[in-house]
BALOBA-1460 file (C-alpha; in Angstrom, 3 decimals):
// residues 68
<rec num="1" residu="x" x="87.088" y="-92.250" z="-123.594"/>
<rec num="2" residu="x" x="84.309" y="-90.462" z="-125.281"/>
<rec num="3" residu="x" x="80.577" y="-91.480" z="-126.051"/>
<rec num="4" residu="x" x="79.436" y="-91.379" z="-129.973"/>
<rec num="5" residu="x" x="76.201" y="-91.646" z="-130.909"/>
<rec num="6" residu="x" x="74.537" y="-92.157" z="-134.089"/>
<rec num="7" residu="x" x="71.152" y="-90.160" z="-133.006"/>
<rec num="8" residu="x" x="70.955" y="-87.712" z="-136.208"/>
<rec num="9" residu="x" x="71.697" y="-90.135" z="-138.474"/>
<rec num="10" residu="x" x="68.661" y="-92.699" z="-136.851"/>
<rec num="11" residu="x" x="66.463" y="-89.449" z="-136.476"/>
<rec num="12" residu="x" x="66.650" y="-89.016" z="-140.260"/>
<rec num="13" residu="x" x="66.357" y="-92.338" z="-141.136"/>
<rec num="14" residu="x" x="63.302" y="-92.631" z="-138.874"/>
<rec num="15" residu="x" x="61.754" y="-89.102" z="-139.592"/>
<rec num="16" residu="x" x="62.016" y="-87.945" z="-136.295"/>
<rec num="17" residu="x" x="63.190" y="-84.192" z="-135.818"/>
<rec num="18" residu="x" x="64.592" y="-83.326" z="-132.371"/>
<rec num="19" residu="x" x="61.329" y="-82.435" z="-130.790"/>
<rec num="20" residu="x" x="59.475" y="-85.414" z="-131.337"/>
<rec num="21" residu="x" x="62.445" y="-87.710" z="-130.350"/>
<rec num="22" residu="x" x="62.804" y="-85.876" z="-127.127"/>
<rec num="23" residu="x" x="59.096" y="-86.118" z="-126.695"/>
<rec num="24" residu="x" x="59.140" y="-90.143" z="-127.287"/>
<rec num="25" residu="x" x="62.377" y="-90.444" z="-124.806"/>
<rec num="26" residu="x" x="60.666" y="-88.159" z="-122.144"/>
<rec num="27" residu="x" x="63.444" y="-85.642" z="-122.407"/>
<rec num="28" residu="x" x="63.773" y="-81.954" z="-123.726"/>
<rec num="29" residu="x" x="64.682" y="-81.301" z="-127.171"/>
<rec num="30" residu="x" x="67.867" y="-79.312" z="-125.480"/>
<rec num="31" residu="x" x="68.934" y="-82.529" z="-124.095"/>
<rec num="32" residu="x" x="68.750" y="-84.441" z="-127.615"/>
<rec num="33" residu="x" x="70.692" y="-81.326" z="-129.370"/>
<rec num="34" residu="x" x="73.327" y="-81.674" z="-126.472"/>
<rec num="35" residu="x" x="73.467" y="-85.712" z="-126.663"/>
<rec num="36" residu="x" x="74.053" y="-85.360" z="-130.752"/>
<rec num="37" residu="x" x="76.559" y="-82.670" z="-130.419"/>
<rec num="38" residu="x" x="78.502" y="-84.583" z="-127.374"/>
<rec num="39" residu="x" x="78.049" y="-82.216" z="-125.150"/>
<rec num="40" residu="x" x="75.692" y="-84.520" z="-122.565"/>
<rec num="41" residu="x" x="75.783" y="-88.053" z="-121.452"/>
<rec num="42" residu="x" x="72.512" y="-89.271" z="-120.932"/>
<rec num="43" residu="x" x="72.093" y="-91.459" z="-117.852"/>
<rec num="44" residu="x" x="71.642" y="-95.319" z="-118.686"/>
<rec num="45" residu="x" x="68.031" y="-95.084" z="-118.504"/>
<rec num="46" residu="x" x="67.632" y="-92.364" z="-120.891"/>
<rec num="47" residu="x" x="69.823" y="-94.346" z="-123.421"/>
<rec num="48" residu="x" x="67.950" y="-97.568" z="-123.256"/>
<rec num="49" residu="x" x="64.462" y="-95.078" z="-123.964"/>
<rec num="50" residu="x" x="66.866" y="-93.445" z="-126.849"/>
<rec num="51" residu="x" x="67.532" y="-97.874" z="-128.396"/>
<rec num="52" residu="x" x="64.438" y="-98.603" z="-127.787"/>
<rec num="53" residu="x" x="62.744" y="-96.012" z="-129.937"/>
<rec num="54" residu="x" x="64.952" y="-96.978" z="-132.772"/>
<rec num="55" residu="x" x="64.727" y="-100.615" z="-132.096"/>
<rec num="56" residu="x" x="68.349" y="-100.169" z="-132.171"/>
<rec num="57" residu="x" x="70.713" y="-102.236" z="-129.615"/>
<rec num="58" residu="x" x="71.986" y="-100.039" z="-127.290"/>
<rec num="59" residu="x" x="75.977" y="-100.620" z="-128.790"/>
<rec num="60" residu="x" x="74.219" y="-99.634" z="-132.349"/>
<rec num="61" residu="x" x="73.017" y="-96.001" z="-131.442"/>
<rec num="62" residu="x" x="75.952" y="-95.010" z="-128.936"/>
<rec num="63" residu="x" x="79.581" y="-96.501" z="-128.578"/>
<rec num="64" residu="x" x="82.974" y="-95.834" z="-125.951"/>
<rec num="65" residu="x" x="85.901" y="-94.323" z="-128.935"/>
<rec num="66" residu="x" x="89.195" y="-93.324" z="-127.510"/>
<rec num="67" residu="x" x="90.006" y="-89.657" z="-126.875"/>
<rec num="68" residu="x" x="91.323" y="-88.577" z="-130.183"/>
C-alpha cells in the first residue's frame, strides 16, 4: 500500500508555499517536499499537525491506494 497526499494541491488552495507550511507543522521544508513527492511518511503526529492546518480530516489530505 502506498500513502497519497493531497498537500500541494491544499498548499495552493491555502497560499501556503513549502516553507511556511513546514513552519506551521513544526517540520523542515525538506520534510514537506519529501511528504508531497512520496518519498517520506510522516509519523501520525505530524499528519494530524499537517489536517489540522488545513482544517482538513485527516482521510481528506492523505489516503492508503494500492501499489500500482
Amino acid at each position: 500500500m502506498l500513502l497519497k497526499n493531497r498537500l500541494k494541491e491544499l498548499r495552493a488552495r491555502d497560499g501556503y508555499n513549502q516553507t511556511e507550511l513546514a513552519k506551521l507543522a513544526q517540520v523542515s521544508r525538506q520534510t514537506i517536499s519529501l511528504i508531497e513527492r512520496g518519498e517520506y511518511t510522516p509519523s501520525v503526529v505530524i499528519a494530524l499537525r499537517i489536517a489540522r492546518i488545513f482544517q482538513e480530516p485527516l482521510e481528506r489530505v492523505f489516503r492508503l491506494v494500492e501499489d500500482e
